[in-house]
N, C-alpha and C positions, 0 to 999 in steps of 0.2 A: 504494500500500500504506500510506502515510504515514496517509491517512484512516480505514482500519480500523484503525489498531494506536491512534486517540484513542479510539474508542469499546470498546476491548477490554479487560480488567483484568483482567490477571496477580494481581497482587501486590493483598492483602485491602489495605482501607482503615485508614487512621492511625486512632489513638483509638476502635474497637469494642470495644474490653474495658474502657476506660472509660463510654463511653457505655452499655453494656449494666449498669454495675454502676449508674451513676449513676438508668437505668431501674428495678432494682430495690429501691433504695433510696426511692425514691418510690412503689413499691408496697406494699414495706414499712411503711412510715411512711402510707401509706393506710389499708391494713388495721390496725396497730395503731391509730388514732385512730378506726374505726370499731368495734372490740372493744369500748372503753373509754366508748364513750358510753354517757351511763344509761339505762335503761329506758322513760322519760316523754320524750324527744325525738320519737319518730314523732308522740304524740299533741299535743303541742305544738307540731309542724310544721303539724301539721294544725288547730289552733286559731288560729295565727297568719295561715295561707290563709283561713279564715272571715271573719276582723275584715278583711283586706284585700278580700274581695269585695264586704265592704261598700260598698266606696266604689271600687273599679273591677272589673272583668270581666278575670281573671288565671287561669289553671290552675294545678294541681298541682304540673310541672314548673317554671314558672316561680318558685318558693321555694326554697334551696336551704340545710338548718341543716347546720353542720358543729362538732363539738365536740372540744375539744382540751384536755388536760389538762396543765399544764407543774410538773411537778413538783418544778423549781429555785425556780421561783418561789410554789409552793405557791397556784398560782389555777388556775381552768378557764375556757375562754373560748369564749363558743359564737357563732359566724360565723355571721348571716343574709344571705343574697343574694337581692334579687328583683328579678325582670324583670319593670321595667313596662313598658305599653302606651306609645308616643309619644301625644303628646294629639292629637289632629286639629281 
């Protein structure tokens, strides 16, 4: 019996009502930072995938802009990520 009662679980797990706040807290703060981007980000995403195909073979997804506006510090800061191709 000793075997089935390690795999059985009475009792909820420590720290899910942190963990679930801490989950939405990050959504939160997702969606507001995607409210607040300006209007010329799409097409600027999309202008910056152009000048990069120039010079390798990259999709869409592989760009990622993310804009974020700090308003203690009174600056905006826009985060590009892209995923290159390894060179072969």
């Amino acid at each position: 019996m000793g075997l089935l009662q390690y795999f059985r679980q009475d009792k909820p797990k420590k720290g899910s009502a942190k963990l679930a706040k801490d989950r939405l807290q990050i959504i939160v703060a997702h969606e507001h930072s995607s409210a607040i981007s300006p209007s010329y980000l799409p097409e600027m995403q999309q202008e910056i995938i152009a000048v990069i195909r120039k010079y390798m073979d990259i999709s869409s997804d592989d760009v990622k802009c993310e804009f974020s506006d700090k308003a203690d510090d009174d600056m905006s800061v826009l985060e590009v990520n892209v995923a290159l191709p390894k060179n072969k």
